[in-house]
C-alpha positions in Angstrom: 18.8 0.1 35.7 21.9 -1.2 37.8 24.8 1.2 37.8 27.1 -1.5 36.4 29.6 0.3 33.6 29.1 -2.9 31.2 26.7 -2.9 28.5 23.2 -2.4 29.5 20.9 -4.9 27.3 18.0 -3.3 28.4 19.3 0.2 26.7 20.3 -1.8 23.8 16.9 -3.4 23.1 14.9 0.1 23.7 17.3 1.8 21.5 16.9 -0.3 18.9 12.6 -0.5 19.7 12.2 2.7 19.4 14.5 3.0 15.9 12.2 0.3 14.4 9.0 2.2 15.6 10.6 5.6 14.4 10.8 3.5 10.8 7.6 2.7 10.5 6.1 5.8 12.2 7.2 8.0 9.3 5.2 5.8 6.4 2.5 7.2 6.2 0.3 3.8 4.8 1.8 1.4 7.2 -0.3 -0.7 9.7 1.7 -1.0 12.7 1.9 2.7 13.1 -1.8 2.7 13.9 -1.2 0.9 16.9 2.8 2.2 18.3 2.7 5.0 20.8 1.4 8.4 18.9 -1.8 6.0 18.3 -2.3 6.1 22.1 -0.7 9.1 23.9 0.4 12.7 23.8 3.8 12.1 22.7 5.5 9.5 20.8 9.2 7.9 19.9 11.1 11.1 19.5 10.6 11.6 22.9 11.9 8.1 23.9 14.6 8.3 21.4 16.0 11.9 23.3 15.9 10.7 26.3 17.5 7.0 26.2 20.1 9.1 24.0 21.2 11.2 27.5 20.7 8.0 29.9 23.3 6.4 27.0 25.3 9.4 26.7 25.9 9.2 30.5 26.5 5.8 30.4 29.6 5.8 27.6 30.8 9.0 29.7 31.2 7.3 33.0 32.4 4.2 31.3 35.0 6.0 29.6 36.3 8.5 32.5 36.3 5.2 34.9 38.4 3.7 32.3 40.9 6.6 31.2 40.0 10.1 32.1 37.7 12.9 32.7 39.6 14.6 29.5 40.1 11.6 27.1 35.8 11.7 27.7 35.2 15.3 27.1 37.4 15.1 23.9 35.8 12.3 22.5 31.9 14.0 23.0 33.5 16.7 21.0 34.6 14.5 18.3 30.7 12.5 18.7 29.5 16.2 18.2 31.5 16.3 14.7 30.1 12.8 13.9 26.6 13.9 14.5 27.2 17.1 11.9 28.5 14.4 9.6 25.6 12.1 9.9 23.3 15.1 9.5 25.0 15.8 5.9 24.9 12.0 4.6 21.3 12.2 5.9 20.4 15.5 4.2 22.6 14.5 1.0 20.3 11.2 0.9 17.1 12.6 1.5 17.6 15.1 -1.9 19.2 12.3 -4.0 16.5 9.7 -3.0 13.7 12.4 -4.1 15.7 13.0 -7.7 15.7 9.4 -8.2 11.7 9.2 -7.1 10.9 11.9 -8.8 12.6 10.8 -12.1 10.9 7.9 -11.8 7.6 9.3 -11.3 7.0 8.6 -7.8 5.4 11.6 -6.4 5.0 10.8 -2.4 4.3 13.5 0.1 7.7 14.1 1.9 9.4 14.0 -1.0 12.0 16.7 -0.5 10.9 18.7 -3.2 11.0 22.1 -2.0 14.9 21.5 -0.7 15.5 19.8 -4.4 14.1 22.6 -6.4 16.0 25.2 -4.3 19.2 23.4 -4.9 18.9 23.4 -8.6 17.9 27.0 -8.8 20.6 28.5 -6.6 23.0 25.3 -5.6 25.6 27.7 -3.9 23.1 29.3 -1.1 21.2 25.8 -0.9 24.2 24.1 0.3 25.6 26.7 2.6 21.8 26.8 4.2 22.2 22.9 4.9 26.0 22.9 6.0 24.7 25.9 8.4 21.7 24.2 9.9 19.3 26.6 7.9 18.1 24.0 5.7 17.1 20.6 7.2 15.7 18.0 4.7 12.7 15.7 5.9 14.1 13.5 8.9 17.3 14.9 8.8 16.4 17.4 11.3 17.0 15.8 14.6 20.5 15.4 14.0 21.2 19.7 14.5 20.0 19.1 17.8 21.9 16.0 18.7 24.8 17.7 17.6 24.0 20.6 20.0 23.7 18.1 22.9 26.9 16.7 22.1 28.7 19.7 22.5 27.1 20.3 26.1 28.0 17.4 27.4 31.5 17.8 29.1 29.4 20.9 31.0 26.0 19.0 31.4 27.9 15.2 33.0 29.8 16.9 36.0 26.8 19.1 36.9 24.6 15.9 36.6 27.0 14.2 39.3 28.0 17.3 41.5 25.2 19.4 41.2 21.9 17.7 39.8 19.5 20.1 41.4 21.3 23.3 39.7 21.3 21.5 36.4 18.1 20.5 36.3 16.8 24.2 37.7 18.6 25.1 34.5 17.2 22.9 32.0 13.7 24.0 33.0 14.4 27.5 33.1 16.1 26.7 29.4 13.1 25.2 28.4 10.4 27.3 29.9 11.8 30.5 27.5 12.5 27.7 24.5 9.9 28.8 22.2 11.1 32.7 22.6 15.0 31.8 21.8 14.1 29.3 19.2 12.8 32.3 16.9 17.0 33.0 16.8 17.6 29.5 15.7 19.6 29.5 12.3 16.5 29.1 9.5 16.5 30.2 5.4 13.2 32.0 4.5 10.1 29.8 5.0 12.1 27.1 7.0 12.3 26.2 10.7 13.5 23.8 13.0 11.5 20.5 13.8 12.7 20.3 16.9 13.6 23.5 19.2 16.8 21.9 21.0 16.4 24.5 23.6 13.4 22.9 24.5 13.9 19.5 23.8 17.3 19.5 26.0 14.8 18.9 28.9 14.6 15.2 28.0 18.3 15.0 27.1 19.0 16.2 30.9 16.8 14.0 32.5 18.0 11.0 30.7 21.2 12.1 31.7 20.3 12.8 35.4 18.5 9.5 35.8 21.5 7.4 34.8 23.9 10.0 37.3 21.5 9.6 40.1 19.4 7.5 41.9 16.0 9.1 41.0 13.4 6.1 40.6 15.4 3.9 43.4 14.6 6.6 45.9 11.2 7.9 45.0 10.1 3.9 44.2 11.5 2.8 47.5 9.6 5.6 49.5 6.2 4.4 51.5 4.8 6.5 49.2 6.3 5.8 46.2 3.0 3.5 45.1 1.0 6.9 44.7 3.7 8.2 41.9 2.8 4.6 39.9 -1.2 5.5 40.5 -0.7 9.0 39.2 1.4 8.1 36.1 -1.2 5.2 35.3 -3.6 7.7 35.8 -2.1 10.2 33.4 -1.6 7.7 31.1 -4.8 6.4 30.6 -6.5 9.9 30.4 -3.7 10.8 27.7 -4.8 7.5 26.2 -8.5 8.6 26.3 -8.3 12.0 25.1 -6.5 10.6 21.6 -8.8 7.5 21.2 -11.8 8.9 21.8 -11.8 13.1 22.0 -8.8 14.3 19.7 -8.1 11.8 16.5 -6.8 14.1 14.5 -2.7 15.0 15.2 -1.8 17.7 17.3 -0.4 20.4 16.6 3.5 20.9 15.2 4.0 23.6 17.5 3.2 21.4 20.5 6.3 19.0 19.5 8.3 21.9 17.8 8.7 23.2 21.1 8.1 19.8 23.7 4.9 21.6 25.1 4.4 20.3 28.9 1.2 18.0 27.8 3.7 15.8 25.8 6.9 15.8 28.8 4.1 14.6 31.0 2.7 12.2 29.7 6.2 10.7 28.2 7.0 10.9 32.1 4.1 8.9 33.3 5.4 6.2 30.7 8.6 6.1 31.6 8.2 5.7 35.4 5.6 2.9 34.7 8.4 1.4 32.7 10.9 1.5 34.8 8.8 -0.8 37.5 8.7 -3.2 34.3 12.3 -3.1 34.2 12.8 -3.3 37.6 11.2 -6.8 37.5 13.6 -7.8 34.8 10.3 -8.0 32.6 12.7 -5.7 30.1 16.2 -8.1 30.4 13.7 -11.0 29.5 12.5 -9.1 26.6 15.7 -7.9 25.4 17.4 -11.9 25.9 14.2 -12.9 23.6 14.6 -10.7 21.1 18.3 -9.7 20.6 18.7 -8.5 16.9 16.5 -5.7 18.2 19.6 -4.8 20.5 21.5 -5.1 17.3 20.2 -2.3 16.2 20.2 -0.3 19.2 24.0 -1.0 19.4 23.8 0.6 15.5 21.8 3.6 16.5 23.3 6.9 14.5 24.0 4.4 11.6 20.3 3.0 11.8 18.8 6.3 12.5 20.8 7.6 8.9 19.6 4.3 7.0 16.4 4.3 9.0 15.6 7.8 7.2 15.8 6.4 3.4 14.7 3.2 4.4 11.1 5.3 5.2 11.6 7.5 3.0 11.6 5.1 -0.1 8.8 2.8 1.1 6.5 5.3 1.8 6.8 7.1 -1.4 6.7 3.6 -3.1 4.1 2.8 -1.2 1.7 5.8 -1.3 2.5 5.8 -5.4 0.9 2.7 -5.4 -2.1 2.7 -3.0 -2.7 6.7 -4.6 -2.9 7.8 -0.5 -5.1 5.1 0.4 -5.0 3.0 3.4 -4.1 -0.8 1.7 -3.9 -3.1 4.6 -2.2 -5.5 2.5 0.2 -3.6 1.0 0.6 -1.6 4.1 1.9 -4.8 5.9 4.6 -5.9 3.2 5.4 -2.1 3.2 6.1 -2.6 6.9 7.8 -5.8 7.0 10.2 -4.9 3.8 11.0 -1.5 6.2 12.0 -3.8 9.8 13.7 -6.0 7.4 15.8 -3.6 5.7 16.8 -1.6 9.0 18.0 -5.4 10.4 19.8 -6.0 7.5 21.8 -3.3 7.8 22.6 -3.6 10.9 23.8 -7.0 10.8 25.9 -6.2 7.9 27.7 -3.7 9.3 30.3 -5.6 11.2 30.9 -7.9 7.9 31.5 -5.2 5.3 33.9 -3.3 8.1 36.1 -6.7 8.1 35.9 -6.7 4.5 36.6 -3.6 3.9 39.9 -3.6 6.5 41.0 -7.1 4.5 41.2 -4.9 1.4 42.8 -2.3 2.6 45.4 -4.5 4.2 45.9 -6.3 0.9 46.6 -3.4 -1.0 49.1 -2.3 1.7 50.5 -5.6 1.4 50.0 -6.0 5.1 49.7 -9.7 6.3 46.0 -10.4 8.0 
């Protein structure tokens, strides 16, 4: 992408793809999920969503220094690293009140947050100091903890990434290399664990930051040999593709994504190089100027991700309630379409209820609009 400090559509539009296929990835009887990326590779959005989350954390960073100050730019990471916490307590608050409501009504789906829900009732004090410590992290809530974490590192991990990007990177692979041996120190409450090890996961993070920092894919692409890295990652990509359609149908194993094992980096790698030559042909700006109330929701992304999590959450308890488990193509596609729809609802009615909400205020200030 160009190094211009405007908006980028292009990071817009796969924000806000990726969000929609995160939705619908995490109902467990909708159709489109059998054909977005876990379907066909090794990975699947998370590791989209991390990394397009550093190339845009690098992006506000720069735009901000260039337009105040290094320090106003740290600060306000600090302050995105206490909005991150936040989000992660609406989220985990949501996640146990939309499973009493279910559950009162009957609807018994599988990630349901019953074990969290039955802990809180028997011992509310330790069940809520577990959640506000990161020891407890309801269903989908628990990729916000590591956000948070990368938040914090970024006033350290942005100068590195423009002074020194060889040492940082060196770092991050040494970082996650031992991940799976310092995650056993991660914060947990008996029987509970981290989805995602975010001293393993911070590998993505970097490189998303680094390849917004640095010219990485101008240089390599632009090389006489830079046409063998494209052969290789279509390469990896189709025997990625192969090995899940054909040899291993059955999901992998937690631990694999737990801790980003190298299979799934790889082949998220091979991806991502093959598109960035679609987006160096402006196939992705055409996309993106096609289909802008997908970038709407990009724009939206913690406050989609939060309304994201219910959204799936109550369709595909709804929706497994009524097909008893079963695959219901029918249903499976309303399911699907009353998800998208909701997420885009809410992001268009963001903006609206914010100007509502300020005319109120103002009213009952007596302040003239």
């Amino acid at each position: 992408m160009q190094k211009s400090q405007s908006r980028l559509i292009e990071l817009d539009f796969f924000r806000g793809l990726v969000l929609l296929i995160i939705v619908v990835d995490h109902i467990g009887g909708s159709i489109l999920s059998r054909i977005t990326l876990h379907a066909y590779a090794l990975c699947d959005a998370a590791e989209i969503f991390v990394f397009l989350g550093g190339f845009a954390t690098a992006t506000a960073y720069a735009a901000l220094a260039a337009r105040r100050n290094e320090a106003t730019a740290r600060s306000r990471f600090l302050r995105r690293a206490l909005e991150i916490y936040r989000a992660f307590l609406v989220t985990a608050g949501l996640m146990l009140l939309v499973s009493a409501v279910l559950s009162a009504f009957s609807i018994d789906g599988p990630n349901l947050a019953t074990t969290d829900l039955d802990d809180l009732m028997d011992a509310p004090a330790a069940a809520l100091r577990d959640i506000l410590l990161f020891r407890r992290q309801p269903y989908l809530a628990s990729v916000l903890p590591m956000y948070a974490f990368f938040a914090l590192l970024v006033p350290m991990i942005l100068p590195l990434a423009r002074s020194k990007p060889w040492l940082l990177l060196a770092g991050s692979v040494a970082l996650w290399a031992g991940a799976p041996a310092i995650g056993a120190y991660l914060p947990a409450a008996p029987d509970m664990h981290w989805d995602f090890n975010p001293f393993a996961w911070q590998l993505l993070f970097v490189l998303g930051v680094l390849a917004r920092c640095q010219p990485v894919y101008q240089r390599m692409s632009e090389h006489r040999l830079g046409w063998l890295v494209s052969v290789l990652a279509f390469a990896v990509v189709m025997a990625a593709a192969y090995y899940k359609l054909f040899i291993e149908r059955e999901p992998l194993d937690a631990g694999l994504k737990q801790n980003l094992s190298y299979l799934r980096a790889v082949n998220f790698l091979a991806i991502a190089w093959l598109v960035a030559n679609l987006i160096q042909l402006g196939w992705a700006r055409k996309l993106a100027q096609w289909w802008p109330w997908v970038g709407v929701i990009g724009r939206k992304g913690l406050l989609c991700f939060v309304a994201g999590a219910v959204i799936s959450l109550v369709v595909d308890s709804v929706l497994y309630a009524a097909t008893d488990g079963y695959l219901n193509y029918p249903l499976g596609l309303i399911a699907d379409a009353c998800a998208l729809g909701a997420l885009f609802a809410v992001a268009l009615a963001t903006e609206p209820l914010k100007r509502f909400a300020a005319r109120l205020v103002s009213m009952r200030l007596g302040i003239a609009p």
